[in-house]
N, C-alpha and C positions, 0 to 999 in steps of 0.2 A: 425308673427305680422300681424296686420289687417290692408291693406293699406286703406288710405282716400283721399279725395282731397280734396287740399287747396285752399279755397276760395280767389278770386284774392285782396282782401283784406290784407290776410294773405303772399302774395308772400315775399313782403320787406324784411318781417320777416324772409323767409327760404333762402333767398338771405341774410339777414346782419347773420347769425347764421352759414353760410359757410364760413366766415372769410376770403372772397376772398382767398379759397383756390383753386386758379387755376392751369392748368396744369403747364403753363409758370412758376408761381411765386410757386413751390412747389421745382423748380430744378435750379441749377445755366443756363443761356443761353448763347452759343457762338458761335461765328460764324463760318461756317464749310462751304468747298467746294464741289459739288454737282460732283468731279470728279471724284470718284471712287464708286459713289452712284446713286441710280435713283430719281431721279425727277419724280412729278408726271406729265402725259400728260393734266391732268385735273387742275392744281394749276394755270395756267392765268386767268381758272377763276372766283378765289376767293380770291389770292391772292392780301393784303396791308399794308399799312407800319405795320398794330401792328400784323402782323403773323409770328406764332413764328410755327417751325417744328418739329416733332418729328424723331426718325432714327426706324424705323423695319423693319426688313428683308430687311435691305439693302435699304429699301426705303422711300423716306419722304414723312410725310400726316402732316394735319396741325394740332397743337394739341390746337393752341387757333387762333380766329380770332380775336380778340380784341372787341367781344362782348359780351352781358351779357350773362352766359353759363346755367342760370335758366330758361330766356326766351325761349331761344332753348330746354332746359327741359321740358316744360310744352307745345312747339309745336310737339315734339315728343310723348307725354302722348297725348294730346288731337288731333294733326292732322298729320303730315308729314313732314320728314324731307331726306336731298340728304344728304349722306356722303360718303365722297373720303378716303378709306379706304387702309391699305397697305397688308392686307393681300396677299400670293404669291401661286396659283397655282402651281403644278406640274403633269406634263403627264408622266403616267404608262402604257405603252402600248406593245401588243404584247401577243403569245400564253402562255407566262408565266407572265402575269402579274398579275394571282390571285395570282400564286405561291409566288411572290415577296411581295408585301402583305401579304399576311398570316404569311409570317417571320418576317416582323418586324412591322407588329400592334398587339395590343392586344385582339383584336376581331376579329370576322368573316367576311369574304368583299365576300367567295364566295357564297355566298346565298342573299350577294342585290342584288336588281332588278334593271335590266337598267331605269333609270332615277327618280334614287331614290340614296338619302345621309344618310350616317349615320357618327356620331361625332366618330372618333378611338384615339388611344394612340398608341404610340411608345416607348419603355422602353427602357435603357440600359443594357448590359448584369446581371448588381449588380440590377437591379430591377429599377432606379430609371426613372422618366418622362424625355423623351427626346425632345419629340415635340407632339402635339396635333392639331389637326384639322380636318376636314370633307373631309369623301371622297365620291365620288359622280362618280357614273357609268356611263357612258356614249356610253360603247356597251360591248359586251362580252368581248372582250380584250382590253379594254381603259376605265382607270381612273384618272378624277382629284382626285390629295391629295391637298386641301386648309389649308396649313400651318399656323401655328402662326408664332412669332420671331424666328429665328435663321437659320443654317444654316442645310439641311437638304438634301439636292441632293447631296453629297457625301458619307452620309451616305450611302442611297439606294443604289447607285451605286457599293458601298461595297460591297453589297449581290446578284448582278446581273450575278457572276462565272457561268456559265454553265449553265444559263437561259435565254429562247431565248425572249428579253423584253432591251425595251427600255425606259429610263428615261429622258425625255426630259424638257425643260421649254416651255412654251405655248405663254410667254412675255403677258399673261393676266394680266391689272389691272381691280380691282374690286371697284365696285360702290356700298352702302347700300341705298335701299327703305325702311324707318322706322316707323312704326306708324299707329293708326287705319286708316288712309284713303290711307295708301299705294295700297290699292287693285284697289281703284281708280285710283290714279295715271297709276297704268301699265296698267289696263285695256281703259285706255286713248291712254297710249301711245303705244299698243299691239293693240288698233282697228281689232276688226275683227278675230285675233285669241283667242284658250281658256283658257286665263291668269285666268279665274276666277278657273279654275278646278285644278289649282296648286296645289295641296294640303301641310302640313305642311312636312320639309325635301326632300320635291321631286323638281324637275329641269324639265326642258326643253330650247329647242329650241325657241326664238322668234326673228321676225325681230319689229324690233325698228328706225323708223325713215330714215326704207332701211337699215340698216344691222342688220347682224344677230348676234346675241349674245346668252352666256347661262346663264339663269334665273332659280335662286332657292329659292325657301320657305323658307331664312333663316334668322341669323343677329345673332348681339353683341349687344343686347338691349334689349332682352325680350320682344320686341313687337312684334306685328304683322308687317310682312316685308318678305323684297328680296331683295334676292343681284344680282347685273348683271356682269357677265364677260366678259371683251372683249376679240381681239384676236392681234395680233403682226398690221396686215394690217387697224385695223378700224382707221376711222376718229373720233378721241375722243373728240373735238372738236364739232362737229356735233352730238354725242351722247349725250355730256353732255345740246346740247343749245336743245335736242327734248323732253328730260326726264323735264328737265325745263318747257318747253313752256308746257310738259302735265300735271304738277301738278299746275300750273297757277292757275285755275280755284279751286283747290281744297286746296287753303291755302300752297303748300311746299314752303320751303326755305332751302339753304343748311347751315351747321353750320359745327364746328369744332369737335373734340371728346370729348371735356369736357361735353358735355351734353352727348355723347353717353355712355363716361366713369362713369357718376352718375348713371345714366340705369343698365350698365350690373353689377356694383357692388349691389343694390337691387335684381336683379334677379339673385344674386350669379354664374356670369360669374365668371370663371378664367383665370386668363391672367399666360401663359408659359413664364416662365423667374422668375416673380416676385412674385404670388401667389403660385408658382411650380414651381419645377425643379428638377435636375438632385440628390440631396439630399430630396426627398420624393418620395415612391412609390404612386401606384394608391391610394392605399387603404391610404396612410398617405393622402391625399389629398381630401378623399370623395369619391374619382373616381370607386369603387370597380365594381359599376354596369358594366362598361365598360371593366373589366378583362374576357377574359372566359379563364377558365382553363382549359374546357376541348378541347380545341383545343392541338392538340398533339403535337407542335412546334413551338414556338415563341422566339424572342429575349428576354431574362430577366426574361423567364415564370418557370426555374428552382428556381431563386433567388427570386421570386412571390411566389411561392409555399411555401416555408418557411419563407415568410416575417410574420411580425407581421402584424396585422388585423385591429391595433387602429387609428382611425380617432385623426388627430391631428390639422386640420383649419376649424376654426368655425366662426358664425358672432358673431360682438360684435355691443352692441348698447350703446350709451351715450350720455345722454339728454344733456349735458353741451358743446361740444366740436367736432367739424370732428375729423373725426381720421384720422392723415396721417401715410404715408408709415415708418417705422424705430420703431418707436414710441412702449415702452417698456411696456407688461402688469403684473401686481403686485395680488399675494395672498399672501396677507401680506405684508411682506420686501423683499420676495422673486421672483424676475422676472421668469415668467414660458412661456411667449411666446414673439410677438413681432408682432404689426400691420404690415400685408404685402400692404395693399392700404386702402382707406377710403375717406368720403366724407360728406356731409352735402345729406339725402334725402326730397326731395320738400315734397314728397308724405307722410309720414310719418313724417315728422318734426322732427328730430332728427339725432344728428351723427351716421353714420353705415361705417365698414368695416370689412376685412377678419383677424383673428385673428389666428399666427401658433404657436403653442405650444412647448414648448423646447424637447428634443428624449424623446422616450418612458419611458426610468428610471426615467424622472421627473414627468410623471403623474400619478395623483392624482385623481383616480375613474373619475369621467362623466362629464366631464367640463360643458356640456349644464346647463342652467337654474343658473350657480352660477354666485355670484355680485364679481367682481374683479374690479382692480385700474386700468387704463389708465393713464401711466404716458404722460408730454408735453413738450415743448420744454425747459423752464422754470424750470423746474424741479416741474410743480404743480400735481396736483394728482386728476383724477374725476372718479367720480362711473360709473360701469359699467356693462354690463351682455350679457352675451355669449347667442346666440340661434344659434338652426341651421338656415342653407343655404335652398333655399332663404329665402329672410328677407320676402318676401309673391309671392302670384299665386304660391306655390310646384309644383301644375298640369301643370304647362304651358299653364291654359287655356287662356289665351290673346293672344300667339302669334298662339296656334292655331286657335282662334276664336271662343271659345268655350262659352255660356253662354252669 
């Protein structure tokens, strides 16, 4: 689809057409004890009475502040936005630590280049997605794995038998820079070093406000951005009040994931757990590019090898309605998949989400381009039509800065 932008005229309208579909009010909320979980070190401060938390990886990020989640929309699209993110580092380190890697991702790690990321997969032995996230070299034998959801250092550790490599936690939380003027921002707050030379997927070293952090070319938004990592000893506190005071000048404000979460579902992110998981392979997922089969040893790469090839999650689009999460699709009378997330987009004006189609014996030649039903909660029924991922930029040229 061809994105546009909507005139600040037209905002109300992609605001009333989301049917306050927010994070909070899509899930029952309750109250939970932060004892056997992490708190974020960064939540005093943004933290107030209408903040409601989400749980990943063990850790809370805030999934609404009690603001409008479009306005944050449209300051991410057009300037800058802080997000206190939960994703969780893990340190691979040691004379075997390509070795450990290459077992249990799906690609290649020993031909990245120090201070350089690439996005990998982890499969289960039956082929299916276990965990997904970016790994990022940091010296010949030391790698962060940046996780999604779940639980994921015991697996590794699984495979560490007679491998001289240590799998440790870094206690890094992560901070997201998002949006065309994010370059400003760091190079505000990076004064003096070469934050502009970052280029797209690549990392480095900066000191920020007197400590030193690692900064990468990346994000959950489709935008142009970076994300920062701390370390167990920083003052986060002091990190978060330098990053502030640098995008001052240049319009940032920090927000919740509701705006972040409309973002990366247009730029056809997948979220591990709910768009994916442990019952779809790469290839049921989209993911194929990210398979190499010619690496001679991986976890799942037998059950890969004779997996079926058929992509089964596609976007759907419908003028009438968000799509939320559950939410039943129809060719005919007959249900053939089931919205895994969805949303209302500012930029396109129209309901979009991820649509995953029932196992292979139920499908019916090329799902792309056909009009199917979105059923709702209601039991009403509105038209609809499958395209692929993303709903627009294929290239990624936004977050590389291309054009």
């Amino acid at each position: 689809m061809a994105a546009r932008t909507i005139p600040l005229s037209d905002m109300n309208k992609a605001s009333a057409n989301r049917q306050k579909l927010s994070y909070a009010d899509s899930h029952s909320v309750v109250r939970l004890s932060s004892k056997r979980f992490e708190q974020s070190p960064y939540s005093e401060k943004y933290v107030n009475e209408q903040t409601v938390f989400g749980l990943y990886s063990n850790r809370f990020y805030p999934l609404t502040l009690g603001g409008d989640a479009i306005d944050d929309y449209w300051r991410l699209r057009q300037s800058v936005v802080l997000y206190d993110v939960p994703e969780k580092p893990l340190e691979i380190s040691g004379p075997d630590a390509v070795n450990l890697l290459e077992r249990v991702l799906t690609r290649r790690v020993d031909n990245l280049k120090c201070w350089r990321a690439r996005y990998a997969i982890a499969c289960s032995p039956q082929g299916g997605i276990l965990m997904d996230g970016v790994v990022i070299r940091l010296a010949e034998d030391r790698f962060w794995y940046v996780i999604a959801n779940g639980e994921f250092e015991s697996w590794l550790l699984a495979f560490t038998e007679g491998l001289d490599v240590a799998v440790t936690d870094p206690g890094s939380r992560v901070l997201q820079i998002q949006g065309p003027k994010s370059t400003a921002v760091l190079s505000t707050a990076a004064a003096g070093q070469r934050s502009g030379e970052l280029r797209y997927f690549h990392a480095g070293m900066f000191d920020l406000g007197g400590q030193e952090v690692l900064v990468s070319r990346t994000g959950w938004t489709g935008e142009l951005g970076f994300e920062i990592y701390s370390r167990h000893n920083i003052d986060h506190s002091a990190l978060w009040d330098h990053l502030m005071a640098s995008g001052r000048d240049h319009g940032m404000n920090y927000a919740s994931a509701e705006s972040m979460g409309i973002r990366r579902i247009e730029a056809g992110i997948l979220d591990n757990g709910t768009d994916m998981d442990r019952g779809m392979t790469p290839f049921a997922a989209g993911l194929e590019a990210f398979v190499d089969l010619s690496k001679p040893d991986f976890v799942g790469r037998d059950a890969l090898e004779q997996a079926d090839r058929t992509c089964l999650l596609f976007g759907l689009v419908c003028d009438s309605v968000a799509p939320r999460a559950g939410l039943p699709v129809f060719k005919g009378d007959t249900q053939v998949g089931h919205v895994t997330t969805g949303d209302w987009s500012p930029t396109l004006n129209t309901g979009i989400g991820y649509v995953r189609f029932d196992d292979i014996d139920s499908v019916q030649g090329n799902w792309l381009g056909q009009k199917l039903i979105l059923g709702d909660l209601d039991d009403g029924r509105h038209d609809c039509e499958i395209v692929p991922l993303p709903f627009y930029d294929r290239e990624k040229k936004i977050p590389r800065a291309i054009g």
